[in-house]
FIGUFI-882898 format. One record per residue (C-alpha): residue number from 0; residue in three letters; x, y, z. Coordinates in Angstrom, 1 decimal, always signed. Layout:
N
(rec NUM,ala,(X,Y,Z))
...
END
This chain:
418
(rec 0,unk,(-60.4,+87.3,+122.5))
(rec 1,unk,(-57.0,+86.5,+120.6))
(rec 2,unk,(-54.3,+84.9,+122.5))
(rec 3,unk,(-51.0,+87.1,+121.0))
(rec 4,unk,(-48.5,+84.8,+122.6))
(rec 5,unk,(-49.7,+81.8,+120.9))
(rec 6,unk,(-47.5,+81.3,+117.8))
(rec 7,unk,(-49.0,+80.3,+114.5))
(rec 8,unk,(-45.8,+77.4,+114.5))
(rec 9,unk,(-47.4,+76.7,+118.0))
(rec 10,unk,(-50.9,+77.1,+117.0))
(rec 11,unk,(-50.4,+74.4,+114.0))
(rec 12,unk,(-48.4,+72.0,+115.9))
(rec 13,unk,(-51.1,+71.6,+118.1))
(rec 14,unk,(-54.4,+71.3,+116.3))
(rec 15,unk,(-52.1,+69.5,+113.6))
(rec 16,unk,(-51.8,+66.7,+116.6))
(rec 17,unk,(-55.3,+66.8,+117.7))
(rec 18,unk,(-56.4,+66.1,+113.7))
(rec 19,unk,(-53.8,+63.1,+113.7))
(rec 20,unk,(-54.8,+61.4,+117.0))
(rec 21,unk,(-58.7,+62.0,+117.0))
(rec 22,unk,(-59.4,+58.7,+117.0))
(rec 23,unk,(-62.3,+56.5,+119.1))
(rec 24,unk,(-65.7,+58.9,+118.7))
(rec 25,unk,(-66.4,+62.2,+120.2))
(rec 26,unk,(-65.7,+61.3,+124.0))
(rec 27,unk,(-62.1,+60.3,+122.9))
(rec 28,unk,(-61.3,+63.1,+120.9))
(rec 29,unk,(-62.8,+65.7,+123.4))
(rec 30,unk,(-61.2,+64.5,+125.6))
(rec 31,unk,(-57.7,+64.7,+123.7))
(rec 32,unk,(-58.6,+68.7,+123.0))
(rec 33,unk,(-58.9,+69.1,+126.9))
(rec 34,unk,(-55.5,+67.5,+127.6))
(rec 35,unk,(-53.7,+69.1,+124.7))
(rec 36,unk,(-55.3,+72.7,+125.1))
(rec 37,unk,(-56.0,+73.2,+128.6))
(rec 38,unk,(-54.0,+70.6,+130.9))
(rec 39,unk,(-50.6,+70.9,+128.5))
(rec 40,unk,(-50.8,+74.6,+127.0))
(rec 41,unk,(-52.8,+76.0,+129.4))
(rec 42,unk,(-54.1,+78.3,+126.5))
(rec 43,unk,(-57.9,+77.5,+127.7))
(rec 44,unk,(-59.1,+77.3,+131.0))
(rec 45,unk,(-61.2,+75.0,+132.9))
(rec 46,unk,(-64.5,+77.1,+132.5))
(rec 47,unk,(-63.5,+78.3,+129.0))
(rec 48,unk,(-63.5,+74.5,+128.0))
(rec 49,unk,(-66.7,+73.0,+129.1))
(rec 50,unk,(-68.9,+76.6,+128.1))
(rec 51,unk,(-67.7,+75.8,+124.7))
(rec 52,unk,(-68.6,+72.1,+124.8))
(rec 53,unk,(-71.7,+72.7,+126.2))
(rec 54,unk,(-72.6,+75.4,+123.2))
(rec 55,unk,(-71.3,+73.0,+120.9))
(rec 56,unk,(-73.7,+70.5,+121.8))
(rec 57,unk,(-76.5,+72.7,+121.1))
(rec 58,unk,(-75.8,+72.9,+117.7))
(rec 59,unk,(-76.2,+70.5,+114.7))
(rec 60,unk,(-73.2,+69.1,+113.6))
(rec 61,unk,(-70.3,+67.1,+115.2))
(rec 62,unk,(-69.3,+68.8,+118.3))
(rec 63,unk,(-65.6,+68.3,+118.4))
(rec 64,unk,(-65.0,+69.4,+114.7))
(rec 65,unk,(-66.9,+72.7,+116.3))
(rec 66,unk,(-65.1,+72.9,+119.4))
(rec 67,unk,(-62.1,+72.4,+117.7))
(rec 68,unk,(-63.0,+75.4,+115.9))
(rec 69,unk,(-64.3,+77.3,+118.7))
(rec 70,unk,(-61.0,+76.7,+120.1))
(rec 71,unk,(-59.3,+77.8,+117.0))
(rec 72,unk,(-61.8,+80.7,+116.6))
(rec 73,unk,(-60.7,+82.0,+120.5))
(rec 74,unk,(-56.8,+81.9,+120.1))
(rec 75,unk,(-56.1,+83.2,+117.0))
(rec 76,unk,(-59.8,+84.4,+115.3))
(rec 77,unk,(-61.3,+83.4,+112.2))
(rec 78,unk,(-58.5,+82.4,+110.2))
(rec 79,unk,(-57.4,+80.0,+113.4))
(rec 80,unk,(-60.6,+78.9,+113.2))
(rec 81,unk,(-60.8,+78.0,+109.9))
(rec 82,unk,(-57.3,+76.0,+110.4))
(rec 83,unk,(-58.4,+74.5,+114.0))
(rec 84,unk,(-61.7,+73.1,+112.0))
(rec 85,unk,(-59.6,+71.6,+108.8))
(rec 86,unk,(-56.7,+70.3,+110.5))
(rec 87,unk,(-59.5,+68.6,+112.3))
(rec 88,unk,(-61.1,+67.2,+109.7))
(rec 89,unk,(-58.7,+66.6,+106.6))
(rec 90,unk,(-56.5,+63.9,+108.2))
(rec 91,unk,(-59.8,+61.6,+107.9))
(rec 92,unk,(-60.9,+62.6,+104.9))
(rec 93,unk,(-57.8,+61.9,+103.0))
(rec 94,unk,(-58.0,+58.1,+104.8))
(rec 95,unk,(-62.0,+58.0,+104.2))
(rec 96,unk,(-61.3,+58.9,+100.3))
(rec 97,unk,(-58.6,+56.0,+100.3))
(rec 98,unk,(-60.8,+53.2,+101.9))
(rec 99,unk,(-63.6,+54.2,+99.5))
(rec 100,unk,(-61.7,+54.0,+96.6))
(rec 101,unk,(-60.4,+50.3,+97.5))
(rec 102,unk,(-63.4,+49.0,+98.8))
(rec 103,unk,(-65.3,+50.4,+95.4))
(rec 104,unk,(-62.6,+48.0,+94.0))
(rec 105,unk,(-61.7,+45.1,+95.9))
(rec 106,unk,(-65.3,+44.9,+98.3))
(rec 107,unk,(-67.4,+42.8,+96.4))
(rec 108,unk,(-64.5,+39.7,+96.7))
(rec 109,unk,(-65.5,+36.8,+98.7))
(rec 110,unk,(-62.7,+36.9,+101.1))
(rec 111,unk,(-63.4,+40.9,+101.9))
(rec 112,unk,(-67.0,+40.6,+102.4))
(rec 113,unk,(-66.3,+38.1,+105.0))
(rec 114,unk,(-63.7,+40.4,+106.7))
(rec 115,unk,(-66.5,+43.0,+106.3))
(rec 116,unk,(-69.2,+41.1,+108.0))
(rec 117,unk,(-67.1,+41.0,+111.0))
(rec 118,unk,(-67.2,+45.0,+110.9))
(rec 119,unk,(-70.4,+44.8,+110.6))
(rec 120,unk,(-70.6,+42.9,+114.0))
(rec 121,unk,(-68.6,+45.2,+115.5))
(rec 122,unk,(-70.3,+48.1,+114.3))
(rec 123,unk,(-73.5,+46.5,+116.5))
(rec 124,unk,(-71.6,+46.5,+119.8))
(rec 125,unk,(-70.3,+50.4,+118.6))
(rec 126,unk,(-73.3,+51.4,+118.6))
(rec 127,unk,(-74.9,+49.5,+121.5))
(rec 128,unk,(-71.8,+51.2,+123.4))
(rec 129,unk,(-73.2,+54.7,+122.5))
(rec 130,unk,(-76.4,+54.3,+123.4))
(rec 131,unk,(-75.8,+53.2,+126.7))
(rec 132,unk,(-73.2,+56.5,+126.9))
(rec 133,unk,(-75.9,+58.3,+125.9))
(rec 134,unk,(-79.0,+57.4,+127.7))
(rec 135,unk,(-76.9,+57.6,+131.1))
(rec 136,unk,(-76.9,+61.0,+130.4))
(rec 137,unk,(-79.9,+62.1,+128.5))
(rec 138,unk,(-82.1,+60.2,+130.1))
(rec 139,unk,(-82.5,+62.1,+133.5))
(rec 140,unk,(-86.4,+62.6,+133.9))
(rec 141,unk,(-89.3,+59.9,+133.6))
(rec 142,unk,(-90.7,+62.5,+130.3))
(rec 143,unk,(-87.0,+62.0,+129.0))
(rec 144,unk,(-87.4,+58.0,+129.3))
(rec 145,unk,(-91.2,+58.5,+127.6))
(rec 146,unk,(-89.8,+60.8,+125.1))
(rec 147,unk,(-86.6,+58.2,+124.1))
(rec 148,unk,(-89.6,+55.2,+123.7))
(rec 149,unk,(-91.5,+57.6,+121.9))
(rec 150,unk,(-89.0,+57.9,+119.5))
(rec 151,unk,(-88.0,+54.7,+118.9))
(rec 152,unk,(-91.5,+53.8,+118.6))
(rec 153,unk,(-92.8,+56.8,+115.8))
(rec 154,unk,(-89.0,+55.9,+113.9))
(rec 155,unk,(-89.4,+51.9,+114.1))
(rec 156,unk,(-93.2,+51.1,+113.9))
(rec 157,unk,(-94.3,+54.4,+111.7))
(rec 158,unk,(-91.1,+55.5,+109.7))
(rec 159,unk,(-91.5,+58.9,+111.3))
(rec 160,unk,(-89.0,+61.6,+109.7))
(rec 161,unk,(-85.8,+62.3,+111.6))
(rec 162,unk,(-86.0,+66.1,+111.1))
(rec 163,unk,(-89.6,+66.0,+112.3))
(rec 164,unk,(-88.7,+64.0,+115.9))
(rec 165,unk,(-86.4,+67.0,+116.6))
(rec 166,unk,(-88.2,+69.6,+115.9))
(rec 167,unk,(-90.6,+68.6,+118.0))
(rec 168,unk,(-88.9,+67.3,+120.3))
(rec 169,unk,(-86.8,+70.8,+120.8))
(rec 170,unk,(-90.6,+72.3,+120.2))
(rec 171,unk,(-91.6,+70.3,+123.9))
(rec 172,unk,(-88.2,+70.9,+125.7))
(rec 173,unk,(-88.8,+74.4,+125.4))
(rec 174,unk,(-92.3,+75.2,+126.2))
(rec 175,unk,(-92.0,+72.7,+128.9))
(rec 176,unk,(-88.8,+74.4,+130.6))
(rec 177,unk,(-89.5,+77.3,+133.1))
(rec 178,unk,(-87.6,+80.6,+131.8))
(rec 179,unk,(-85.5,+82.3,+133.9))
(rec 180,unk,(-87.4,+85.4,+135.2))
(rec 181,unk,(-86.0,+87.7,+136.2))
(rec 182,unk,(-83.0,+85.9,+137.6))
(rec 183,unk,(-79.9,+86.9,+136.1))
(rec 184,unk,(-78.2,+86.1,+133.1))
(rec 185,unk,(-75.6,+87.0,+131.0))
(rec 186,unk,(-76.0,+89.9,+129.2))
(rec 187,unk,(-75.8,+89.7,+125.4))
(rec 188,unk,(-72.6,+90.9,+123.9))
(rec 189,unk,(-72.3,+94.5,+122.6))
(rec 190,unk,(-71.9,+93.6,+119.1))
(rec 191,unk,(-73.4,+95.1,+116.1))
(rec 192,unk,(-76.1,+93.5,+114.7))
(rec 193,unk,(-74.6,+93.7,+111.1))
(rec 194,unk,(-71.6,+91.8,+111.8))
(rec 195,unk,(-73.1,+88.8,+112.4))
(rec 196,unk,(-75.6,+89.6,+109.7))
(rec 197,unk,(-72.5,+89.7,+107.4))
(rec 198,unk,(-71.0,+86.0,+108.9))
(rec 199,unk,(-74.0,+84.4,+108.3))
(rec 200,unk,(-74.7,+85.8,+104.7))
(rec 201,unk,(-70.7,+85.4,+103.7))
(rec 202,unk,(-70.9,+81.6,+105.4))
(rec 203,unk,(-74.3,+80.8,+103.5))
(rec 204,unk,(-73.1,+82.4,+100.1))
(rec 205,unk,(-69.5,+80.0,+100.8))
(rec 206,unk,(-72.2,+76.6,+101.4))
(rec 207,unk,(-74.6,+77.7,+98.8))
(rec 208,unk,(-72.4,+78.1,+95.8))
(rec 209,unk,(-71.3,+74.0,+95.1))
(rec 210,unk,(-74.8,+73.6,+95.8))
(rec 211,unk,(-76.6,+76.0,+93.0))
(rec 212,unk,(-73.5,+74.7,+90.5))
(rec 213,unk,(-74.2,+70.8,+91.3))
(rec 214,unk,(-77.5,+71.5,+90.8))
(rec 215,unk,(-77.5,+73.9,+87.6))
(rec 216,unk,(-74.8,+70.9,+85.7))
(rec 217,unk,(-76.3,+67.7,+87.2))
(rec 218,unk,(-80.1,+68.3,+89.0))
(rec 219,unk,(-80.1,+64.3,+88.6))
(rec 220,unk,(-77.5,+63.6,+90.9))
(rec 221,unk,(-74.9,+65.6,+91.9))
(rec 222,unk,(-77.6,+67.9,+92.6))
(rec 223,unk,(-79.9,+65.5,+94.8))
(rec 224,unk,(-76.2,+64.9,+96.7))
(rec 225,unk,(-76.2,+68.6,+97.6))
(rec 226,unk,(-79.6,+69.0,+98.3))
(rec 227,unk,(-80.2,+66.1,+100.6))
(rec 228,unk,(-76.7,+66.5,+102.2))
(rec 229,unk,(-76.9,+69.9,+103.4))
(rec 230,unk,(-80.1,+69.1,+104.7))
(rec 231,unk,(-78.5,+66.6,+106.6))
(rec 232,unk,(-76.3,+68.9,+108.1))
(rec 233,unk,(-79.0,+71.1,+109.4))
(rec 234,unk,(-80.2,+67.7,+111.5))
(rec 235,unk,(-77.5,+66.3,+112.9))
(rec 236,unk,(-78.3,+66.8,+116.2))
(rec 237,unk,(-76.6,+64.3,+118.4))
(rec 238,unk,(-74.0,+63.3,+116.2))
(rec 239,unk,(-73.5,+60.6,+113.4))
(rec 240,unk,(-75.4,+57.5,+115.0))
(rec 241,unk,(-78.6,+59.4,+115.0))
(rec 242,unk,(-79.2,+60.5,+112.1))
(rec 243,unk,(-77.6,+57.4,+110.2))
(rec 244,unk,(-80.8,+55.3,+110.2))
(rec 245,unk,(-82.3,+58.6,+108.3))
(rec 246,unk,(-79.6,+58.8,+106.2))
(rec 247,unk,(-79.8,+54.9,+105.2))
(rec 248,unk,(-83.3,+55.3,+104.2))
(rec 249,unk,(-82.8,+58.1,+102.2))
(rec 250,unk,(-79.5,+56.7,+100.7))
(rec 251,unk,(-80.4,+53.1,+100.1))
(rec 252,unk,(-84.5,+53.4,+100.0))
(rec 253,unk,(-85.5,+56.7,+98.0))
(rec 254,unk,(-82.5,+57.7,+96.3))
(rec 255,unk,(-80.8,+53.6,+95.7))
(rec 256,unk,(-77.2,+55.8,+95.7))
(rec 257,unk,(-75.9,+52.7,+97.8))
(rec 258,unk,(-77.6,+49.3,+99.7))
(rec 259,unk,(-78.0,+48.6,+102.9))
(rec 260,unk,(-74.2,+46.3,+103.1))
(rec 261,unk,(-72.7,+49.0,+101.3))
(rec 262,unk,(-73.8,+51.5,+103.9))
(rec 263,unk,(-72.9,+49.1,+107.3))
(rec 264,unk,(-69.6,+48.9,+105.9))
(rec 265,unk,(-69.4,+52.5,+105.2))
(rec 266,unk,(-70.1,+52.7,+109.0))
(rec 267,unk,(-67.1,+50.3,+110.3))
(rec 268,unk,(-64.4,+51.7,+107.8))
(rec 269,unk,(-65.4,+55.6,+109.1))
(rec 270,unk,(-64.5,+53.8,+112.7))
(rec 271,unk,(-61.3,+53.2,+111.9))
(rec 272,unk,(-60.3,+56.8,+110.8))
(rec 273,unk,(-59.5,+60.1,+112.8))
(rec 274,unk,(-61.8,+62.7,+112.7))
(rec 275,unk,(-65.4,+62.8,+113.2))
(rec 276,unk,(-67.8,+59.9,+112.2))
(rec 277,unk,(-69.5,+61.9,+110.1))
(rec 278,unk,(-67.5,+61.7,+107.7))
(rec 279,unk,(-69.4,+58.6,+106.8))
(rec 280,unk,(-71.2,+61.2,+104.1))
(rec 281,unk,(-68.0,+61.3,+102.3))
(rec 282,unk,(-67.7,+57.7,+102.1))
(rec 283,unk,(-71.3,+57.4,+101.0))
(rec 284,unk,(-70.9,+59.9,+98.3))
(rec 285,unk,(-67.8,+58.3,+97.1))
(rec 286,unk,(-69.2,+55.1,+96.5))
(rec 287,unk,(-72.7,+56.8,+95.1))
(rec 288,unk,(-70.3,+58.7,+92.4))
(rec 289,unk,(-68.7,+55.6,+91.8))
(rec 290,unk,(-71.7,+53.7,+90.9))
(rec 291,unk,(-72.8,+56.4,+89.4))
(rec 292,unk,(-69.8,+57.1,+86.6))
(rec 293,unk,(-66.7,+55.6,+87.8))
(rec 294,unk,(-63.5,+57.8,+89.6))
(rec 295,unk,(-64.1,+61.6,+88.3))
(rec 296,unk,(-67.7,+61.2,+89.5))
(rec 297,unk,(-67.0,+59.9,+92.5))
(rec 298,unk,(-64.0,+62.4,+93.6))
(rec 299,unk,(-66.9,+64.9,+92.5))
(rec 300,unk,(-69.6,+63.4,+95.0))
(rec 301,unk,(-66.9,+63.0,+97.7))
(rec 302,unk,(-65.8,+66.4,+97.4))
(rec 303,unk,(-69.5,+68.3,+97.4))
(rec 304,unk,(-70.4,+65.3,+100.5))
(rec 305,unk,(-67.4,+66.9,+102.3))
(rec 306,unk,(-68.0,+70.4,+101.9))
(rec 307,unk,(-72.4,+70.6,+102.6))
(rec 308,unk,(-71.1,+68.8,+105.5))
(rec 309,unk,(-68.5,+70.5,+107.4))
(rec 310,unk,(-68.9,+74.4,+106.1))
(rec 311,unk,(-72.2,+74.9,+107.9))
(rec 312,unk,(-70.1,+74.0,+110.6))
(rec 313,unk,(-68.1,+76.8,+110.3))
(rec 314,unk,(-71.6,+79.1,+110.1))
(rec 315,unk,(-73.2,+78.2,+113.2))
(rec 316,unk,(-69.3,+78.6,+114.9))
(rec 317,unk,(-68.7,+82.1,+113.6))
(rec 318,unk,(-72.0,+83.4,+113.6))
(rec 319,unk,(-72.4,+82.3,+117.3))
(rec 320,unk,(-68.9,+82.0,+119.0))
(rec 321,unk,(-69.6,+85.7,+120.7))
(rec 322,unk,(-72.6,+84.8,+121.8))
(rec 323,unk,(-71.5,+81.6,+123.8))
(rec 324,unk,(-72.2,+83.1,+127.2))
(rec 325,unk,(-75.3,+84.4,+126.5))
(rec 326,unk,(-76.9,+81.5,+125.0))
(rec 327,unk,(-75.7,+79.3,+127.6))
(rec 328,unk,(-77.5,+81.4,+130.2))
(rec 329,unk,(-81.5,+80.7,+128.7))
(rec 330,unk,(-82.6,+77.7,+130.0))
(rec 331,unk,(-85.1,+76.9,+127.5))
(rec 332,unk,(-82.6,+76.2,+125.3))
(rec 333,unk,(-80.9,+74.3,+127.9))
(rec 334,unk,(-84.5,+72.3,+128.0))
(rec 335,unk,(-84.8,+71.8,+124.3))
(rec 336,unk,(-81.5,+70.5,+124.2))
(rec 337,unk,(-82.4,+68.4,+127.0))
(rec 338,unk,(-85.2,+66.6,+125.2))
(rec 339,unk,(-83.8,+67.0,+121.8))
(rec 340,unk,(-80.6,+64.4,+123.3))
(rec 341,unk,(-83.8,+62.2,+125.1))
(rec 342,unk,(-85.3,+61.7,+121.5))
(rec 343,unk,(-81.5,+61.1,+120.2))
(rec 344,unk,(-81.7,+57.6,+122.5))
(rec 345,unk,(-84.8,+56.5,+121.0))
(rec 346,unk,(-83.3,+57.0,+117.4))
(rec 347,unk,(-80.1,+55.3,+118.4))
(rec 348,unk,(-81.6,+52.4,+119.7))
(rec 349,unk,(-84.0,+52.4,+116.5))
(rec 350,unk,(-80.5,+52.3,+114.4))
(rec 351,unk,(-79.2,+49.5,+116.7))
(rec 352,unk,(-82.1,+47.1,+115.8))
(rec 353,unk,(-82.0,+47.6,+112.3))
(rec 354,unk,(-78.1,+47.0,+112.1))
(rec 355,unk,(-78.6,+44.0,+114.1))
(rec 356,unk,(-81.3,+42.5,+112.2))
(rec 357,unk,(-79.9,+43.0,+108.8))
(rec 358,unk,(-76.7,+41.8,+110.0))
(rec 359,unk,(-77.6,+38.4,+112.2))
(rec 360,unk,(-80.4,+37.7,+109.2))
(rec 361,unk,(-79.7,+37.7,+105.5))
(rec 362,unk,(-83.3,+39.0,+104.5))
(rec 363,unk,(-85.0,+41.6,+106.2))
(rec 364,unk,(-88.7,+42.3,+104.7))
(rec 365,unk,(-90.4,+45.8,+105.3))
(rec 366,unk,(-94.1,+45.2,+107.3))
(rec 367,unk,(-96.6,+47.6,+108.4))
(rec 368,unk,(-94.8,+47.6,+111.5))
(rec 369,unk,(-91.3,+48.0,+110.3))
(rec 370,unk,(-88.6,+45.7,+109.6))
(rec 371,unk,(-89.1,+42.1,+111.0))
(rec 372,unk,(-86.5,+39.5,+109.5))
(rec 373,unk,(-87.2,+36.1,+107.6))
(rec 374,unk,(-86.4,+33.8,+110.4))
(rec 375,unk,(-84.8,+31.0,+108.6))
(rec 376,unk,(-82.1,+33.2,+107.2))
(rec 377,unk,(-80.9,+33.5,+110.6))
(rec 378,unk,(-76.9,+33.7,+111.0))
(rec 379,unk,(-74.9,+31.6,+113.3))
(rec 380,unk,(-71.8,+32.8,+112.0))
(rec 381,unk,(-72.8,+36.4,+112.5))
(rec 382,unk,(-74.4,+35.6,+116.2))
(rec 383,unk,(-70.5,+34.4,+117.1))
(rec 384,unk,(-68.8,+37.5,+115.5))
(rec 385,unk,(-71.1,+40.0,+117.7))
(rec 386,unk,(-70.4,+37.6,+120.9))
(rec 387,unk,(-66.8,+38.1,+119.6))
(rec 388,unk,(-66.9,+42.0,+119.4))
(rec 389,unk,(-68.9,+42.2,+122.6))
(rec 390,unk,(-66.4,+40.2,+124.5))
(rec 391,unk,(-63.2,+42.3,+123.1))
(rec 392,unk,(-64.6,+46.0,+122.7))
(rec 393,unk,(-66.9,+45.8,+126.3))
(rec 394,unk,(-65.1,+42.8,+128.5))
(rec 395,unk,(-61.4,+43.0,+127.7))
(rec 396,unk,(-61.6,+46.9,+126.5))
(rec 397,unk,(-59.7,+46.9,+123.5))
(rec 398,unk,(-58.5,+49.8,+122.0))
(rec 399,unk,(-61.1,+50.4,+118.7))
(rec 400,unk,(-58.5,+49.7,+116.1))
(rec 401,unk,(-57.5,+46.2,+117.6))
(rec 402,unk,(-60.4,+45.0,+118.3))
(rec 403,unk,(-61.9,+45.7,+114.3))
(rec 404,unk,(-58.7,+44.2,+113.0))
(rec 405,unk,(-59.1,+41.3,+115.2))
(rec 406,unk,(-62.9,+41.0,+114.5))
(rec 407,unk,(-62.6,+41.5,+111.0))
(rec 408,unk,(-59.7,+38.8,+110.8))
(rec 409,unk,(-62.2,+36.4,+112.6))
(rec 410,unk,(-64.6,+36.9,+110.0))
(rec 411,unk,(-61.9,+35.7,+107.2))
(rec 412,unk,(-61.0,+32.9,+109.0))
(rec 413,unk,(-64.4,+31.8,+109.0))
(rec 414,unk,(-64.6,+32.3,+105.4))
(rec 415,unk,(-61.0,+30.4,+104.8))
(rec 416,unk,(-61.4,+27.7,+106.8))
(rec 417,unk,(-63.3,+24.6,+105.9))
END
């Protein structure tokens, strides 16, 4: 599986790029890991690539920190795993711990909240962007279109659970999806049972651990973090934006960690980083410890946000990179995917209406039948910011980073100017 002519100075130099330039969301950075490791080095090949995106996607998590992994995992085993999968990851977490730590300082100021609240527009037309993405592909069958409106409709109208609309979601796609027969499939791979029995239980013990301590010194909070966290990570099926509208009502609504500004800015300044969006969790755990009790709490929070996170990540990769073939050749899991990423566009659209109402109307009121604003807190100011970031991010096509800056300066102006 190894590839003994890739050299760990090589090997470094390469995922050490990928981590640095993995801006712009999963397509971007995907895209990135093709050109770097199978157009440039060659160290991957065509087939080899797209299999191991495609088994990523089944899993929870963020895809390209996995198939970064994955990668890692095929050239030089575990350990290159383990350093494919950091490198991927720690560049953004180091900027995501610095723009927490400022904006815990400095975001309450006049000036920054107005800079902020042309992130916040932005983050609309981000997410508008990746729903449309997504639905062009997901959406392939008239049950895929009913089960998207579905969605939206249990999540908006009923405050249905996130975990629940994919289980059962993946719980249709696959009793609905013919199994193969007896056509033929890839055979599983001759591996003993026990090593993977050992992966998993090493890679559990290693995500546990934080988890019983935070829990066993500080039930209260640190301990909720963990808790509610890694269950999180067991969830995130179809990347960041769909589970974020779960996360905000956990975050803001039963746990009161962070409100509901604190967490659409969270959302804009993860934009702006490398590395997955997820990491998101580490800015909301950051400001949470902050609140909480100050800097040594917060670094705390960060740090167990970061690891419930990403380690599972690590779990599923290990304990299924052999297997990669094989699973890919069932295509009831094929259909549960299928609907689970149907169900993902309903909870994405869900997300975009409730960004966009509590950021074009300062009060939003909770109803019977979910969130309707207070109409005469209606922003003009924000309407022109979201025209703004429409007109840059989907007309011109700005790059991401330009277009926030510029967005985010028009919202200071706004603020400055008389």
């Amino acid at each position: 599986m190894q590839h003994d002519n890739v050299t760990l100075a090589e090997f470094l130099r390469s995922f050490g790029r990928i981590g640095l330039l993995s801006f712009g969301g999963p397509a971007a950075q995907i895209s990135l890991m093709h050109e770097e490791l199978v157009e440039r080095r060659g160290w991957l090949t065509e087939p080899q690539f797209l299999g191991a995106l495609s088994f990523c996607m089944l899993l929870p998590g963020p895809e390209a920190m996995q198939l970064s992994t994955y990668a890692g995992w095929r050239l030089r085993g575990t350990p290159g795993g383990l350093i494919a999968g950091l490198l991927f990851v720690l560049p953004g977490a180091a900027v995501i711990l610095a723009l927490a730590l400022a904006y815990a300082s400095y975001g309450q100021l006049p000036l920054v909240q107005a800079a902020f609240l042309g992130i916040k527009a932005a983050v609309i037309v981000i997410v508008l962007r990746a729903l449309w993405s997504l639905s062009r592909k997901a959406l392939k069958t008239g049950a895929h279109w009913g089960l998207a409106g579905l969605s939206f409709a249990l999540m908006f109208f009923a405050s249905a659970p996130f975990p629940l609309l994919i289980m059962a979601a993946a719980f249709w796609g696959y009793m609905t999806t013919r199994s193969a027969g007896d056509a033929e499939t890839a055979p599983p791979p001759a591996l003993p049972a026990t090593r993977t029995l050992r992966t998993v239980l090493l890679w559990s013990a290693i995500w546990a651990a934080p988890v019983a301590l935070a829990y066993a010194n500080d039930p209260a909070f640190l301990g909720e973090i963990a808790l509610f966290f890694s269950k999180l990570a067991v969830v995130t099926f179809g990347g960041a934006y769909a589970v974020l509208a779960y996360m905000t009502q956990a975050v803001v609504e039963t746990h009161g960690w962070i409100d509901t500004a604190q967490m659409i800015d969270a959302l804009g300044l993860a934009e702006t980083t490398p590395g997955p969006l997820i990491l998101v969790t580490e800015f909301v755990g950051l400001l949470a410890g902050y609140a909480q009790g100050g800097l040594p709490l917060a670094l705390m929070a960060g740090a167990l946000t970061l690891w419930v996170t990403f380690v599972p990540c690590f779990l599923w990769i290990f304990a299924g990179a052999p297997y990669v073939e094989w699973l890919l050749g069932q295509p009831r899991l094929k259909g549960a995917l299928a609907a689970i990423s149907a169900a993902v566009v309903g909870v994405i659209l869900n997300l975009s209406v409730w960004f966009a109402l509590h950021v074009l109307f300062g009060r939003v009121i909770k109803t019977d039948f979910g969130a309707a604003p207070v109409v005469d807190s209606f922003s003009p100011v924000a309407l022109g910011l979201v025209t703004l970031a429409f007109v840059l991010m989907l007309v011109l096509r700005l790059p991401m980073m330009a277009a926030l800056a510029l967005i985010a300066a028009a919202g200071g102006m706004v603020h400055v100017l008389p």
